[in-house]
VOSEKOL-68039 format. One record per residue (C-alpha): x negated, y negated, z. Coordinates in steps of 0.5 Angstrom, whole numbers, padded with zeros to 4 digits, always signed. Example, Ala and Ser with C-alpha at 12.3 -4.5 7.8 and 13.67 -1.06 7.14 Angstrom:
% residues 2
-0025+0009+0016;-0027+0002+0014;
***
This chain:
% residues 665
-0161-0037+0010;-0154-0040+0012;-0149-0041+0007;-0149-0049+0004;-0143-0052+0009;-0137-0054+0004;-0135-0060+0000;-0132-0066+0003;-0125-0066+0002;-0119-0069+0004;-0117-0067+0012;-0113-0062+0014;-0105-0064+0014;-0102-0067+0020;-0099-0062+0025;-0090-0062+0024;-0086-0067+0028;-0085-0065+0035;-0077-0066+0034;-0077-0060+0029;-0076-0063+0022;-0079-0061+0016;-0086-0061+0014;-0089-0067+0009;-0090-0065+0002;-0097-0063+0001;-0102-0068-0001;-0103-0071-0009;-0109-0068-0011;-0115-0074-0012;-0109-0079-0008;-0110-0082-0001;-0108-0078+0005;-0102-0076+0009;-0099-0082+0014;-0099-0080+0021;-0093-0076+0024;-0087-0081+0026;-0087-0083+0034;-0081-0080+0038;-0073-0080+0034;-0077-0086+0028;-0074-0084+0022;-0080-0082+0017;-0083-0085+0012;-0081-0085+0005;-0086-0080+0000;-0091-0083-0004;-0091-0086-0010;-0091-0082-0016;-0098-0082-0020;-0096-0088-0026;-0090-0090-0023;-0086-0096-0020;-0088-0098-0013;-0082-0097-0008;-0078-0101-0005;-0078-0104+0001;-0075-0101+0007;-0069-0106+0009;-0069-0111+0015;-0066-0108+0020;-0059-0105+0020;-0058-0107+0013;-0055-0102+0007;-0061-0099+0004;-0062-0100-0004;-0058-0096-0010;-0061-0091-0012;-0066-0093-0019;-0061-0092-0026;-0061-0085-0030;-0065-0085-0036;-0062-0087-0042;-0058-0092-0040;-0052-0089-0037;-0048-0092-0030;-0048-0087-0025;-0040-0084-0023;-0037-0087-0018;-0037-0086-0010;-0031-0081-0007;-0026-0085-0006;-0025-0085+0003;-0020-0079+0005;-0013-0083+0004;-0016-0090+0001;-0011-0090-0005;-0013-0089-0013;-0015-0094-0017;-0011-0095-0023;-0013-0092-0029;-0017-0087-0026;-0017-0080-0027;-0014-0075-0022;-0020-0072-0017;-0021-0065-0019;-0017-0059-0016;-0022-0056-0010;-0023-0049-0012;-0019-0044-0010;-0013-0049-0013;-0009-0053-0010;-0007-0053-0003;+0001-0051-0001;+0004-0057+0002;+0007-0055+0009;+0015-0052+0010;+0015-0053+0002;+0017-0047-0004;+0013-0041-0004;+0006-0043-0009;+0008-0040-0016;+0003-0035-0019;-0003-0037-0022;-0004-0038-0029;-0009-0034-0033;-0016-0036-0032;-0017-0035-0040;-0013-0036-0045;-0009-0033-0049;-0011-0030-0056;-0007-0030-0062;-0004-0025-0064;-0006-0022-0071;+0001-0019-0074;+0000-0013-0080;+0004-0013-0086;+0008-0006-0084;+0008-0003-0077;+0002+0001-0075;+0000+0007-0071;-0003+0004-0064;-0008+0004-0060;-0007+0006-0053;-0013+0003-0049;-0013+0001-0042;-0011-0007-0045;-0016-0012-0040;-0011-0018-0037;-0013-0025-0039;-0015-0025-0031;-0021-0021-0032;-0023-0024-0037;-0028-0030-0034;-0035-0028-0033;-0035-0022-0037;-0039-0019-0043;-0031-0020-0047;-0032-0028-0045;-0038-0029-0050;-0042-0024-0051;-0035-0019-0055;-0032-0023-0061;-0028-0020-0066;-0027-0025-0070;-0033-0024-0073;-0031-0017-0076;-0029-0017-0083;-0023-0013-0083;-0020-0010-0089;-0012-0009-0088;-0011-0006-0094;-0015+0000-0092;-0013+0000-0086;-0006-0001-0087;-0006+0006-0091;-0009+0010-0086;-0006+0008-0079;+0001+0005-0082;+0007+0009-0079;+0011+0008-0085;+0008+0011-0092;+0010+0006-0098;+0015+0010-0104;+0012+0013-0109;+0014+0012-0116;+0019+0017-0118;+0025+0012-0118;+0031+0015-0116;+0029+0023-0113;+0023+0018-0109;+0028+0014-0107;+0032+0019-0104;+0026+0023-0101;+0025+0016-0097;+0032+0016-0095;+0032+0023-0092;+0026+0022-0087;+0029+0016-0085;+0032+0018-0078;+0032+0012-0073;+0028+0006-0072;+0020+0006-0070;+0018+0006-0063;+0015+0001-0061;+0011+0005-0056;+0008+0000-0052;+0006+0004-0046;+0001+0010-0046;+0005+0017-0047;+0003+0020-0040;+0006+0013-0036;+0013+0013-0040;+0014+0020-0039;+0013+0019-0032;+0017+0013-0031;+0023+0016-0036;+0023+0022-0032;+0024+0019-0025;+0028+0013-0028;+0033+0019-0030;+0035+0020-0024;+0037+0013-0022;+0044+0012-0023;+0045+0006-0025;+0044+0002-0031;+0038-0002-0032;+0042-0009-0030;+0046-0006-0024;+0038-0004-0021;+0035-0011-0023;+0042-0014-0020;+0041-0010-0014;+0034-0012-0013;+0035-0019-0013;+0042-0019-0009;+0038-0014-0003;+0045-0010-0004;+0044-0003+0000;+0047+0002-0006;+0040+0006-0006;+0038+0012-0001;+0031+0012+0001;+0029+0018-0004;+0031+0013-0009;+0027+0008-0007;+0021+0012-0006;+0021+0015-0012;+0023+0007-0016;+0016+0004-0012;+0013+0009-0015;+0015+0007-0022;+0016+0000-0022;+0011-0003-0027;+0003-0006-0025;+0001-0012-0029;-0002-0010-0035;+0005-0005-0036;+0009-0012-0035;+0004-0016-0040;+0005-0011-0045;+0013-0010-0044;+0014-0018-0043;+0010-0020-0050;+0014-0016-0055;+0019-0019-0058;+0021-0014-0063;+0028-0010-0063;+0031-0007-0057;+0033-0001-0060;+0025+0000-0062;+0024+0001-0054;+0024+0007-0050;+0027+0008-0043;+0022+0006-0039;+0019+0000-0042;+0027-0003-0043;+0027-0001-0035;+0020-0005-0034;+0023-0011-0038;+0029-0011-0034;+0025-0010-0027;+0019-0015-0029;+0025-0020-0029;+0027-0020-0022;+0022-0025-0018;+0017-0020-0013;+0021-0014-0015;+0016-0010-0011;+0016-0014-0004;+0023-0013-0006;+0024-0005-0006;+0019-0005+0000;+0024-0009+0004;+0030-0005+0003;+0026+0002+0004;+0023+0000+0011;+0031-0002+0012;+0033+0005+0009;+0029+0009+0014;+0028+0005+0020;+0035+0009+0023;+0031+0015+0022;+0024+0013+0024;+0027+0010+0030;+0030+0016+0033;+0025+0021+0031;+0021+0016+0035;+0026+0015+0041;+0026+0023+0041;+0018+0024+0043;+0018+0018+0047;+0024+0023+0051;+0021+0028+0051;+0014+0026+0053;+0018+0022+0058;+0022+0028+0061;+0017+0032+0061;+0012+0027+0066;+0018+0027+0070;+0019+0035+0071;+0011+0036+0073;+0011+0031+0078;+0018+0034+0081;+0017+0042+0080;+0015+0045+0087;+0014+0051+0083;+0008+0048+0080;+0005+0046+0088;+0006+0052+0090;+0002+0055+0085;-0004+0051+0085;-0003+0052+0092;-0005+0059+0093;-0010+0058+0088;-0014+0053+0091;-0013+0057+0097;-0016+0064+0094;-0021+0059+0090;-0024+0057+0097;-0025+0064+0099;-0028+0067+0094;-0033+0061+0093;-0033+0062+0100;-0041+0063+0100;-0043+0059+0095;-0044+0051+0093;-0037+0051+0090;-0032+0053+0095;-0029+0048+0101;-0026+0044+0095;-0020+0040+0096;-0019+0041+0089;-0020+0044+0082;-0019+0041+0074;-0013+0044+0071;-0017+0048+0066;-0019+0053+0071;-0012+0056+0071;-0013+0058+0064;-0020+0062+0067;-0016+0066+0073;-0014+0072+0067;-0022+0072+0067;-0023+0074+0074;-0023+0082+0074;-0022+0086+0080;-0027+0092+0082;-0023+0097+0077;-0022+0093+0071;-0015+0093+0072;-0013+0087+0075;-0015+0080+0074;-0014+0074+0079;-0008+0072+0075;-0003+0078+0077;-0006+0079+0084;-0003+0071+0085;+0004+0074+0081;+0004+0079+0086;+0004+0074+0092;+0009+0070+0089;+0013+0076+0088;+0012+0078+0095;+0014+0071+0098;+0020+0071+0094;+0022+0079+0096;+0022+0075+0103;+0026+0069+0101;+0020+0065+0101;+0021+0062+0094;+0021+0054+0092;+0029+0056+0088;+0034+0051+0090;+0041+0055+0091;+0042+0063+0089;+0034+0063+0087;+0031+0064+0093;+0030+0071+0092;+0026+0069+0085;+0020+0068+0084;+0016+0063+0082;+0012+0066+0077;+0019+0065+0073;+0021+0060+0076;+0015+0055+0073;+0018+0055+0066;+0025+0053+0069;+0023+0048+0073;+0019+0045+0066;+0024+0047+0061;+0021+0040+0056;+0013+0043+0057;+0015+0046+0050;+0017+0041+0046;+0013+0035+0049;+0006+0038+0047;+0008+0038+0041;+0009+0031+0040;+0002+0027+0039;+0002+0020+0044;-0002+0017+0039;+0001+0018+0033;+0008+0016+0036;+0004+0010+0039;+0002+0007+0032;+0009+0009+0029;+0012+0004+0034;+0006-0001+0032;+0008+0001+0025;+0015+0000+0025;+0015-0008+0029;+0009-0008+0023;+0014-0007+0018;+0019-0011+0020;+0015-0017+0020;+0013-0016+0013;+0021-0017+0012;+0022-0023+0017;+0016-0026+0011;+0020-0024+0005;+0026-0027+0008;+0024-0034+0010;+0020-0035+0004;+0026-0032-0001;+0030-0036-0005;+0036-0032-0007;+0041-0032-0001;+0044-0026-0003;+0038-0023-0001;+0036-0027+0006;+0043-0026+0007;+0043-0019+0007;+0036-0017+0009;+0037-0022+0015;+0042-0019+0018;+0039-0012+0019;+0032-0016+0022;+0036-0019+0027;+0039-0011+0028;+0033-0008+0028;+0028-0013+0032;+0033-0011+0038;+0032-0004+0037;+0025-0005+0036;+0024-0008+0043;+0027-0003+0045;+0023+0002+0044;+0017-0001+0045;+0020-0002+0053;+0021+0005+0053;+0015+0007+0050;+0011+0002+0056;+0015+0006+0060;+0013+0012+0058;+0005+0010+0057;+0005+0008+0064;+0008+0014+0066;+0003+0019+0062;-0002+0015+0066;-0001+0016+0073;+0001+0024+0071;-0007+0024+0069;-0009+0020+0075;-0005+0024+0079;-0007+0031+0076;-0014+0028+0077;-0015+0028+0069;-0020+0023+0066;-0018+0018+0060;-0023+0019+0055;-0026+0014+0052;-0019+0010+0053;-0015+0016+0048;-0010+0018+0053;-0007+0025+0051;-0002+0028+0054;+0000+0033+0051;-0007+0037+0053;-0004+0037+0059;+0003+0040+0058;-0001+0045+0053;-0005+0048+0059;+0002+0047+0064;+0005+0051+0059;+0000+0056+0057;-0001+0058+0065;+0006+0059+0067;+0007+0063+0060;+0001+0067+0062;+0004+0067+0070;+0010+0069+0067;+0007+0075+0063;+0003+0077+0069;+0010+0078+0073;+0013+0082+0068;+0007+0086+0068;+0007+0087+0076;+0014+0089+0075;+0012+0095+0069;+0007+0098+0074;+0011+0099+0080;+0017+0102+0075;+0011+0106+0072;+0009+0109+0078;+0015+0110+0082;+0017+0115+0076;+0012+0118+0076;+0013+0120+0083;+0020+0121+0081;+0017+0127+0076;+0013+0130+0080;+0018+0131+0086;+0022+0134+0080;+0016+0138+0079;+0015+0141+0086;+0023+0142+0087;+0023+0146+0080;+0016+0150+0083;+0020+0152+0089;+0025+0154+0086;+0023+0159+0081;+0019+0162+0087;+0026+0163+0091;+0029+0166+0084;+0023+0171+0083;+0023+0173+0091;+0031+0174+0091;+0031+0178+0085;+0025+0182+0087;+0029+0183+0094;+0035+0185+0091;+0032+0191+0087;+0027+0194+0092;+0035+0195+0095;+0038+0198+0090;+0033+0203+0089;+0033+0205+0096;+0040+0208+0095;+0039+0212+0090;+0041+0207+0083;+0047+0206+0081;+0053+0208+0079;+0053+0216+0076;+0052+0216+0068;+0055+0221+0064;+0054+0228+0064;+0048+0231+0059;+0046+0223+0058;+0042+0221+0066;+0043+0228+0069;+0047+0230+0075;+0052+0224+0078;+0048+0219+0082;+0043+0219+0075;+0041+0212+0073;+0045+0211+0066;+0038+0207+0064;+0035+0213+0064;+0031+0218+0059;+0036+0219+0053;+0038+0227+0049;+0034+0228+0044;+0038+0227+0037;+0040+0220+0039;+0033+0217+0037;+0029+0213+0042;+0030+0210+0049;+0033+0202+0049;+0029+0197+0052;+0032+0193+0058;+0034+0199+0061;+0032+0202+0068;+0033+0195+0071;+0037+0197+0076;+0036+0191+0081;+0038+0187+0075;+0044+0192+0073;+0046+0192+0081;+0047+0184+0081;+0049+0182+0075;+0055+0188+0076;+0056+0184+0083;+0058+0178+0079;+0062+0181+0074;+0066+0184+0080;+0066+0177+0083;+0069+0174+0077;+0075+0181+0076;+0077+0178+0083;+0077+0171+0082;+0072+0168+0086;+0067+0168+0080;+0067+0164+0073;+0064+0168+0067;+0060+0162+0065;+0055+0164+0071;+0055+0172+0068;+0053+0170+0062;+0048+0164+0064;+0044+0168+0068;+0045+0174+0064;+0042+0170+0057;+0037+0167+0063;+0033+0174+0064;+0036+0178+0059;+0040+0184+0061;+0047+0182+0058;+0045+0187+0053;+0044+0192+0058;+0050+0191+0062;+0054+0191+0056;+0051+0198+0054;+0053+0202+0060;+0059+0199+0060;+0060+0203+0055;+0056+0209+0057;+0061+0208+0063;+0067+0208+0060;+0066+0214+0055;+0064+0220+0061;+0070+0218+0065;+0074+0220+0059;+0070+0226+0058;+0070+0228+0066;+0077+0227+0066;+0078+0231+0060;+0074+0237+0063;+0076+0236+0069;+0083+0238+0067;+0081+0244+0064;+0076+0247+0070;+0083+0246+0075;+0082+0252+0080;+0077+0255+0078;+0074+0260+0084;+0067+0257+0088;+0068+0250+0085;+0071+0245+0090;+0076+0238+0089;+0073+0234+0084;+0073+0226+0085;+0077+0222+0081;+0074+0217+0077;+0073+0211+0078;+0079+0205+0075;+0077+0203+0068;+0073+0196+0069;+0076+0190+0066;+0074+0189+0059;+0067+0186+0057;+0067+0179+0055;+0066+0177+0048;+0059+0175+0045;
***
C-alpha cells in the first residue's frame, strides 16, 4: 500500500528577495509563519517577537529617527555615540582611544619615537652577593604579549631558598673561620673586580676581537657616528656592522648598573654605541658613502667595456667577411638539401664548422675557410687597413675586436642590478638625512648625496646607452631576447670563441705546408746524397782498373815484392809474421798518392789527404809503403854502389828523390 501522506506543517519558506539580500530567519517552531518577501527596494520587515517577550515597537512615521535601542539589563546607560569627525570633545571626557597600530605621525613633523614596551617591566630580584649567571636567550618585553610567559609562566610562585642557592652558584666563597691565615687566604685570591659578564662568552669574544682592530676609543666612535665623520675606511665599518649590538644585547647592556671596571670590552663598546640614536642606519650611510667611489668605477668600467666591445663587432670587416664565405660555403654544401639557398645563419653555427671533416679526416671546414682567407691575403685581398693588406683575416679577426675578452666577462644583469642597487643606496641616505636630527650628521652626509646623485645619473645615462646598443648588436646579429633577459655576453663568447679557433686553424695551416715543404727539402737531400755516393764508387772503381792495367805501383823493395815493378802490398817473406790488411789496393794507393803529390807541390791541402784517407781507410797503408819506400831506396843505394862495374850488368837507374815527409797522425 502507498505510504500515509505527511503531517500538516508549517509552508515552506518563501524564496530569497529578488534584489540579493539575506535569507529571513527560519520560522519559531509552533509560531506563525514568515511575512511574504518585500516589494521591489522596500526596506524589510523587522524580525519576529521573541516567545515571552515585549511586543515591538511601531515603525516611524515617515522619515522620522528610528527609537533607542532597548536598555541593557541591569540598569546600566549605554556608552555614548562617537563624536563626528572634527566635532570638539566635550569637557570632562575622557580622550578617545589610540587606533591600533599607535598613533599616526603628524604630517612634516619629528620622526615617531620608538614604541614603548608592549609589557611591562619586571622588577628585578637582587641577591645578597654576586652570582654566577645564566647565559640564556633573555625574551624582550616586546614578545612577551600573547605567549605562555604572559599567563601561563609565573616565577613568582617558586619558592626559592637564597641561602642555598647563594652557597652553591656565588661567585665569591664566603672566609672561613681561621682568623688572620683565613683572612690572608682571601687576600691572595683577590686579583681584580668581578665581571659583571653580561652577554654570552662566544658574542663578547667575537665582538672584543673585531672591536680590537678599531682604532679608537669607545667615545671617538660613538662621536663619530653621531657627527657622520669619514675617519673609518670601508673594511672598518663592515667589520662594526657586523658587531653593533641587537636589541636584546642592548637591553642587557642598558640596564646594568654596577661599576664600570666590572665590564668587558665589548659590553663597554655596546653601552656606548647603543647611545647613539639609529647607530645601525648610521653606519649603513657611511659604508654606502666609503664605497660608492669604488662600486661606481668598478661599474663604469663593465659598462665601457660592453659598450666598446658592441662597437668593434658592429665596425670590424674582418668579421663580414668571414661570415661572408661561410654563408657562401654553407649554401653549397646544402645545396641538395632544405637548408641550402639561406640568407643567413645563427651565430652558433660558427662553432659547428670544426665538425664538418674532409673525406680523409684530416681537415675540417674550419681550416679549409683559414686556408681561403690566407690565400686571399697572399693576393692582397684582405679586410687590413695600412701595412695589413697582406694579413690574413684569420688574424685579423681578434685585432679588429681586441674588447671581446674582457667584456664576456662582464655579466649585463648583474651590472645592471648593481646600478639599480646603487640609486637604492643612495635614497636610504637621502631618508636618513631628511629625517635626522644632528646637523653635523645631515651636513656631512648631504654633501656626499648631492655628489653622488650626479655620479649616479650619470652612470645610469651611460648604462641606457649601453642596454640599447646590446639590443640592436642582437637584432642585428639576428639573436633572439629570451624571456626579456638580454645577455650579451653570450654573443661576444661565441665571437671570441670562433676567432680563436680560426686563429689556431691558420696557424695550423701555416705548420703543415712548413712540414711539407721540409720534408720535401730532405728528400732532395736525400737523392743528391744517393747520386753522389754512386759517382764516388764508380770514380774509384775506374781509377784502379787504370792503375792495374799498367802493371802497379811504384817498384817495392828487393826480397819483399819481388823484382822492381812488384806491388809493395804484396806477399811478404817469411819470418815477418803475417801479411797486413789494406794491402793491395793499388787504386787506392795510386789516387791518394796523387793527392800527396798535389799537396808537395802546392795545389793540394793536407786536410783532403787525410779526409779521404780516414773516409775509406788506406791512410795506414799509404804510411806503410811510405815506409817500405824509403828503406829499399837505401838499400838499393847501398848495393848499387858495391856492384859498380861489374861485367854483364848495365847502368843501374838512380833512385827516386826521397818524398816529403809523412804527415802526423
Amino acid at each position: 500500500p502507498p505510504p500515509p501522506p505527511p503531517p500538516p506543517g508549517p509552508p515552506p519558506p518563501p524564496p530569497p528577495p529578488i534584489g540579493g539580500g539575506p535569507p529571513p530567519p527560519p520560522p519559531i517552531p509552533g509560531g506563525a509563519p514568515p511575512p511574504p518577501p518585500p516589494i521591489g527596494g522596500a526596506r524589510p520587515p523587522p524580525p519576529p517577537p521573541i516567545p515571552g517577550g515585549a511586543p515591538p515597537p511601531p515603525p516611524p512615521m515617515g522619515g522620522a529617527r528610528p527609537p533607542p535601542p532597548p536598555p541593557l539589563p541591569g540598569g546600566l546607560a549605554p556608552p555614548p555615540p562617537p563624536p563626528m569627525p572634527g566635532a570638539p570633545r566635550p569637557p570632562g571626557a575622557p580622550p578617545p582611544p589610540p587606533p591600533p597600530g599607535g598613533a599616526p605621525r603628524p604630517p612634516g613633523g619629528p620622526p615617531m619615537a620608538p614604541m614603548a614596551p608592549a609589557y611591562p617591566k619586571k622588577a628585578p630580584v637582587k641577591p645578597s652577593q654576586p652570582m654566577r649567571q645564566l647565559h640564556w636567550g633573555k625574551l624582550s618585553d616586546m614578545k612577551v604579549k600573547g605567549t605562555l610567559w604572559e599567563k601561563e609562566v609565573d616565577d613568582s610562585k617558586v619558592a626559592i631558598d637564597k641561602d642555598e642557592l647563594e652557597s652553591l652558584f656565588a661567585t665569591k666563597q664566603p672566609a672561613k673561620a681561621g682568623g688572620a691565615d683565613g683572612e690572608k687566604k682571601e687576600d691572595k685570591k683577590k686579583k681584580g673586580p668581578e665581571m659583571a659578564n653580561l652577554l654570552d662568552a662566544k658574542t663578547s669574544q667575537n665582538t672584543g676581537i673585531a672591536r680590537a682592530r678599531i682604532k679608537q676609543t669607545d667615545a671617538e666612535l660613538a662621536e663619530t657616528l653621531r657627527t657622520g665623520g669619514d675617519g673609518m675606511d670601508a673594511d672598518t665599518l663592515t667589520s662594526l656592522l657586523k658587531i653593533l649590538p641587537t636589541e636584546e644585547n642592548l637591553e642587557a647592556v642598558r640596564d646594568y648598573d654596577g661599576p664600570e671596571e666590572s665590564l668587558s670590552q665589548a659590553e663597554k663598546f655596546m653601552r656606548a654605541v647603543g647611545k647613539v640614536p639609529r647607530y645601525q642606519l648610521r653606519v649603513k650611510c657611511m659604508l654606502i658613502r666609503a664605497t660608492f667611489d669604488e662600486k661606481v668605477a668598478e661599474i663604469s668600467e663593465s659598462v665601457s667595456l660592453v659598450a666598446q666591445a658592441v662597437k668593434e663587432v658592429r665596425t670590424s670587416p674582418a668579421l663580414k667577411k668571414v661570415l661572408q664565405m661561410t654563408l657562401a660555403l654553407g649554401n653549397y654544401l646544402n645545396g641538395g638539401t632544405n637548408k641550402g639557398a639561406a640568407w643567413g645563419f645563427k651565430l652558433d653555427t660558427l662553432s659547428k664548422l670544426s665538425g664538418t671533416k674532409t673525406v680523409d679526416n684530416k681537415s675540417t671546414l674550419l681550416h679549409y675557410i683559414a686556408g681561403l682567407l690566407a690565400k686571399e691575403a697572399e693576393k692582397g685581398n684582405s679586410s687590413g687597413g695600412d701595412g695589413e693588406e697582406k694579413t690574413t683575416d684569420a688574424v685579423l679577426l681578434l685585432k679588429q675586436m681586441p674588447s671581446l675578452e674582457q667584456a664576456l666577462r662582464v655579466v649585463w644583469v648583474d651590472a645592471g642590478a648593481d646600478v639599480s642597487a646603487l640609486r637604492g643606496s643612495l635614497k636610504q641616505v637621502e631618508n636618513a638625512v631628511s629625517s635626522d636630527k644632528e646637523e653635523s650628521f645631515k651636513a656631512a652626509l648631504g654633501d656626499f648625496h648631492s655628489r653622488a646623485t650626479a655620479e649616479e645619473k650619470k652612470l645610469t645615462e651611460e648604462h641606457a646607452v649601453a642596454d640599447k646598443g646590446c639590443l640592436d648588436l642582437c637584432a642585428w646579429l639576428a639573436e633572439e631576447v629570451k624571456g626579456g633577459k638580454l645577455e650579451p655576453e653570450k654573443v661576444f663568447a661565441a665571437l671570441h670563441t670562433f676567432a680563436l679557433a680560426l686563429e689556431k686553424a691558420h696557424a695550423f695551416n701555416v705548420e703543415a705546408v712548413e712540414k711539407e715543404a721540409k720534408k720535401k727539402r730532405m728528400e732532395a737531400a736525400a737523392k743528391a746524397r744517393e747520386e753522389e755516393m754512386a759517382a764516388r764508387k764508380l770514380s774509384k772503381a775506374s781509377s784502379g782498373g787504370s792503375a792495374a792495367g799498367k802493371g802497379g805501383g811504384p817498384a817495392g823493395p828487393a826480397g819483399l815484392g819481388g823484382k822492381g815493378g812488384a806491388r809493395p802490398g804484396g806477399p811478404r817473406p817469411p819470418g815477418n809474421g803475417p801479411p797486413r790488411p789494406g794491402f793491395g789496393m793499388a787504386g787506392v794507393n795510386d789516387e791518394l798518392t796523387r793527392k800527396l803529390a798535389a799537396r808537395g807541390n802546392g795545389r793540394g791541402n793536407l786536410v783532403d789527404g787525410v779526409k779521404d784517407g780516414l773516409a775509406d781507410g788506406s791512410i795506414l797503408v799509404q804510411k806503410r809503403n811510405e815506409s817500405f819506400g824509403r828503406r829499399a831506396s837505401m838499400k838499393r843505394s847501398a848495393g848499387q854502389g858495391g856492384s859498380h862495374g861489374s861485367a854483364g850488368e848495365g847502368p843501374s837507374k838512380p833512385p827516386p828523390p826521397p818524398g816529403p815527409p809523412p804527415p802526423e797522425p
